[in-house]
C-alpha positions in Angstrom: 0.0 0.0 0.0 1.3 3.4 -0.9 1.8 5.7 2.2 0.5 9.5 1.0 0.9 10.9 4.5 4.2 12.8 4.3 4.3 13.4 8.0 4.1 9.5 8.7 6.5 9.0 5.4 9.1 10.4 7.4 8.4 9.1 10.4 8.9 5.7 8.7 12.0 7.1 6.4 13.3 7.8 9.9 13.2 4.8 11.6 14.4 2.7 8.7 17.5 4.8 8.8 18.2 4.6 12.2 18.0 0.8 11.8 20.3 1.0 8.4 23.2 1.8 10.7 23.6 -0.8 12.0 23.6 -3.5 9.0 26.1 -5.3 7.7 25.7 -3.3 4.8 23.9 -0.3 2.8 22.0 -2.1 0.5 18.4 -0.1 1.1 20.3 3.2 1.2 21.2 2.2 -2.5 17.8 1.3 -3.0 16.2 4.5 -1.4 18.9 6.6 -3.3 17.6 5.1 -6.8 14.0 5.0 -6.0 14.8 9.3 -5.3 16.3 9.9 -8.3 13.2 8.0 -10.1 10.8 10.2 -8.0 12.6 13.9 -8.4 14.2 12.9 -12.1 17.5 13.3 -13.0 19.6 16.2 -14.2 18.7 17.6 -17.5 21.2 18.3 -20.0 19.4 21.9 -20.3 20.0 22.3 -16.5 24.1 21.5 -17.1 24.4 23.6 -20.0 22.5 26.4 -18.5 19.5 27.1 -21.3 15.7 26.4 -21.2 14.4 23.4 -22.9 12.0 23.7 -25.8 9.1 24.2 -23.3 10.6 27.2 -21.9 11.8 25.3 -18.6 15.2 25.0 -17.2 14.9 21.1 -16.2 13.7 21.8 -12.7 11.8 19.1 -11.1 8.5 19.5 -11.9 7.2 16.2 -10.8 3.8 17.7 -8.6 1.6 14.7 -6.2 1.8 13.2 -3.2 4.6 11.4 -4.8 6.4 14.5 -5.6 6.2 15.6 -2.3 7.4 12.8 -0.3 10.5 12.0 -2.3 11.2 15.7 -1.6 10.7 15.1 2.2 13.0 11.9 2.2 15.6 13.1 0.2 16.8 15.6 3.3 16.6 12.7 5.4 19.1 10.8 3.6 21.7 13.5 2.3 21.7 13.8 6.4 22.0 10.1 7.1 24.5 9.9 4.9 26.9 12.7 5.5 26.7 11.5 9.4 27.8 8.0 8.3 30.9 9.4 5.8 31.5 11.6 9.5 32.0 8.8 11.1 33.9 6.8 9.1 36.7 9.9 8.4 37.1 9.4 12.5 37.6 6.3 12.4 40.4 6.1 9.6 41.9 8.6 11.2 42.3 6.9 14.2 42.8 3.0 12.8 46.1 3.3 12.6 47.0 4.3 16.3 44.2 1.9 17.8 45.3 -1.1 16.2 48.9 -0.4 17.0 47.9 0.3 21.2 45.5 -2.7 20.7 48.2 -5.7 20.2 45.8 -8.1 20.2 45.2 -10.5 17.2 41.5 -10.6 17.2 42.4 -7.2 15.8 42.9 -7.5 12.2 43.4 -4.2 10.0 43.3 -5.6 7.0 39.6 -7.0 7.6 38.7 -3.8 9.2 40.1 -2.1 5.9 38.2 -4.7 3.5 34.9 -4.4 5.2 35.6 0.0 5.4 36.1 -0.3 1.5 33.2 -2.6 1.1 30.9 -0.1 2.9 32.1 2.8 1.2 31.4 1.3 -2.2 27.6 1.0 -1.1 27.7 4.7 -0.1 29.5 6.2 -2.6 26.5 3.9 -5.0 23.9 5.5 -2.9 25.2 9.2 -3.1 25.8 8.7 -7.1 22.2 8.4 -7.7 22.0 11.8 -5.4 24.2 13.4 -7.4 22.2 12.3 -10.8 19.1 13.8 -9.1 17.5 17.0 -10.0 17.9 18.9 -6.6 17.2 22.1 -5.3 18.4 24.3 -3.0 18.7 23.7 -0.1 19.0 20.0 -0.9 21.7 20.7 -3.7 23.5 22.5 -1.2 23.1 19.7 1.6 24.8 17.2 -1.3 27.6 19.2 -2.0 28.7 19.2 1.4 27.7 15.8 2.1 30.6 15.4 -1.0 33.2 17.1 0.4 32.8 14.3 3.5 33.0 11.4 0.6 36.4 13.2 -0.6 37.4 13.6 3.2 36.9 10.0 3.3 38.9 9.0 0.8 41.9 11.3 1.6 41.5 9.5 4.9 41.9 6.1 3.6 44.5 7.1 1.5 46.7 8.4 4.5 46.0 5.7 6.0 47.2 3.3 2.9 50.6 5.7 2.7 51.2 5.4 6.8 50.4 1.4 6.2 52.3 0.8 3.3 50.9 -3.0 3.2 49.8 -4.5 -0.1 47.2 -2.6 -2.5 44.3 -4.9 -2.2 41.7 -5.5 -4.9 39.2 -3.7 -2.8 40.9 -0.6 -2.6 41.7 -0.8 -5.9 37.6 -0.7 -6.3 36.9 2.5 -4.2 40.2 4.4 -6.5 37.9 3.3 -9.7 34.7 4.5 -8.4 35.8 7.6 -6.6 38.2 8.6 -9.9 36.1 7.6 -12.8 32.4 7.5 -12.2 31.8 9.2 -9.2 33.8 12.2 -9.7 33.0 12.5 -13.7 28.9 12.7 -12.1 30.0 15.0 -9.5 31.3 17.9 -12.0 27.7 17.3 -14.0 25.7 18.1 -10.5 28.2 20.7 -10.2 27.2 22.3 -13.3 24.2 22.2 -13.2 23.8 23.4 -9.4 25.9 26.8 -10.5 23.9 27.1 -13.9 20.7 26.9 -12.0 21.5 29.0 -9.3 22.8 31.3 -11.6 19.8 32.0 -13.4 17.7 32.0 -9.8 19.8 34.5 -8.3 19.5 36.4 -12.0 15.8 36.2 -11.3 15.7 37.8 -7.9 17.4 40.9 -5.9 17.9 41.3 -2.2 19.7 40.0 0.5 18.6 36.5 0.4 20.4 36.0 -3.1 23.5 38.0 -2.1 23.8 35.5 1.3 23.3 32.5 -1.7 25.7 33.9 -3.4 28.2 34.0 -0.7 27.8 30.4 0.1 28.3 29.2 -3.4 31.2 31.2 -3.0 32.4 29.1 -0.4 30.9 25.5 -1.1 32.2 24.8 -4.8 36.1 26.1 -4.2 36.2 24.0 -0.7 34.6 20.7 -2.5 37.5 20.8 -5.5 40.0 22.0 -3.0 39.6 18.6 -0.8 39.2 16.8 -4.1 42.8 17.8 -5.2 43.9 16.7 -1.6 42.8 13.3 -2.4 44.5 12.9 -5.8 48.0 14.5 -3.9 48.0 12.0 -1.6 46.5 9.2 -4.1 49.6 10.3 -6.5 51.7 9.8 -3.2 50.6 6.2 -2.2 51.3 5.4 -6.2 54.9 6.0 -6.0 55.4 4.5 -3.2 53.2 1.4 -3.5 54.6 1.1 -7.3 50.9 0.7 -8.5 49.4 2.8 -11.0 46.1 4.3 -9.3 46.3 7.1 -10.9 45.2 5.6 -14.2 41.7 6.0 -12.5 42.1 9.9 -12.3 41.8 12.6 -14.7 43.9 15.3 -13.1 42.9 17.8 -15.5 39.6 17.6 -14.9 39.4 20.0 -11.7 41.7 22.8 -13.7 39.4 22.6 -16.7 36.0 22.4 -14.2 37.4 25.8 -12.3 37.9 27.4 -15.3 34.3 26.6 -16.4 33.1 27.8 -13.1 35.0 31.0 -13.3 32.9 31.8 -16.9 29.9 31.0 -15.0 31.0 33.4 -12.2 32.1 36.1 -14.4 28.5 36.4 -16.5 27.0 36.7 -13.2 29.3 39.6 -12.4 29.1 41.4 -15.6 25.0 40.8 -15.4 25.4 42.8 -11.9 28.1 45.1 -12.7 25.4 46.4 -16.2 22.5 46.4 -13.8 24.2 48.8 -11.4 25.5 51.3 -14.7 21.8 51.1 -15.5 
């Protein structure tokens, strides 16, 4: 039966969270994350490049129902649930090294601890993919972008931790690199895109304070999410020399310098726009 009570739709999207942490794995996040991006839709290309479609729309969710509104109640649950789990595991990487060093014991084994870390990661970084494919708006959009900069937090964790290690490059490392370099980052310059193309236009669209304050936290948000991104392929280019495996084969460096660059355009017609409003 289909539950149209969004009050009681989060209730339930609640509780099923709360008992998500602690499974073995995140398979229903995945699940939740996909069934989102079929409720919202997904990014539109008009939305990335920044022009209306055909119908005069900009590829903003226009999904409308008791459908329409529950996915957009749930989706704020989850960006949540999510950036509190990537939280926690940044802590703990941080901290595996030391703790299984003052733990000599050998029910302690940090290379399962790794394996299973790398296994959950996978499932979240699958369940934030479809987020990032998703038509959001703010202040969802902006929710996911920092939930991102936890993902990349977590993998320059992990990676530390691989350097400090320096034990063998497991296949299931090797799995998060692939993800997190080709896939995961590619979509995460397409949400990018089209969150600053979208807001763009909004903030076009409307004067006063509350645009100048969203101005000042895109400002902020984008620079810091590419900033820890290029942190994680330093350190990934780090771990490569000295493990003697090629991981950066998954990473296309360039792609940051040639996204900021794209970014700057979009920032600059939004200055000019200002600048010929205030001559006028």
């Amino acid at each position: 039966r289909t539950i149209e009570d969004i009050g009681l739709s989060k209730s339930l999207m609640n509780l099923l969270l709360s008992l998500e942490r602690n499974m073995a794995d995140f398979d229903t996040i995945e699940k939740i994350s996909q069934d989102l991006l079929n409720i919202l839709g997904p990014i539109t290309e008009y939305q990335i490049s920044g022009r209306e479609g055909k119908d005069g729309k900009d590829g903003k969710d226009g999904k409308d129902g008791k459908g329409g509104k529950i996915g957009k109640a749930g989706k704020g649950l989850l960006i949540s649930f999510l950036d509190i789990i990537y939280e926690e595991m940044e802590w703990l990487l941080n901290r595996l090294k030391g703790f299984c060093n003052i733990n000599d014991d050998e029910s302690i084994n940090s290379e399962e601890i790794e394996h299973e870390i790398c296994l959950r990661l996978l499932k979240l970084m699958n369940a934030t993919l479809y987020l990032e494919e998703t038509s959001l708006q703010p202040p969802s959009s902006e929710n996911l972008i920092k939930c991102l900069q936890r993902v990349y937090k977590v993998l320059v964790a992990l990676t530390k931790y691989k350097i400090s290690e320096a034990g063998e490059i497991k296949e299931h490392f090797i799995e998060v690199i692939k993800l997190a370099g080709l896939k995961f980052t590619e979509q995460m310059y397409n949400f990018l895109t089209a969150f600053l193309s979208t807001n763009n236009n909004n903030n076009n669209n409307k004067k006063g304070g509350k645009s100048k304050s969203r101005i000042t936290r895109e400002s902020k948000i984008v620079p810091d999410l590419i900033f820890i991104l290029e942190q994680f392929e330093r350190y990934l280019l780090q771990l490569s020399k000295k493990s003697k495996t090629d991981l950066m084969q998954y990473i296309t460096v360039s792609t940051a310098r040639d996204f900021k660059i794209k970014s700057e355009k979009l920032t600059g017609k939004k200055k000019s726009k200002k600048s010929k409003s205030g001559d006028n």
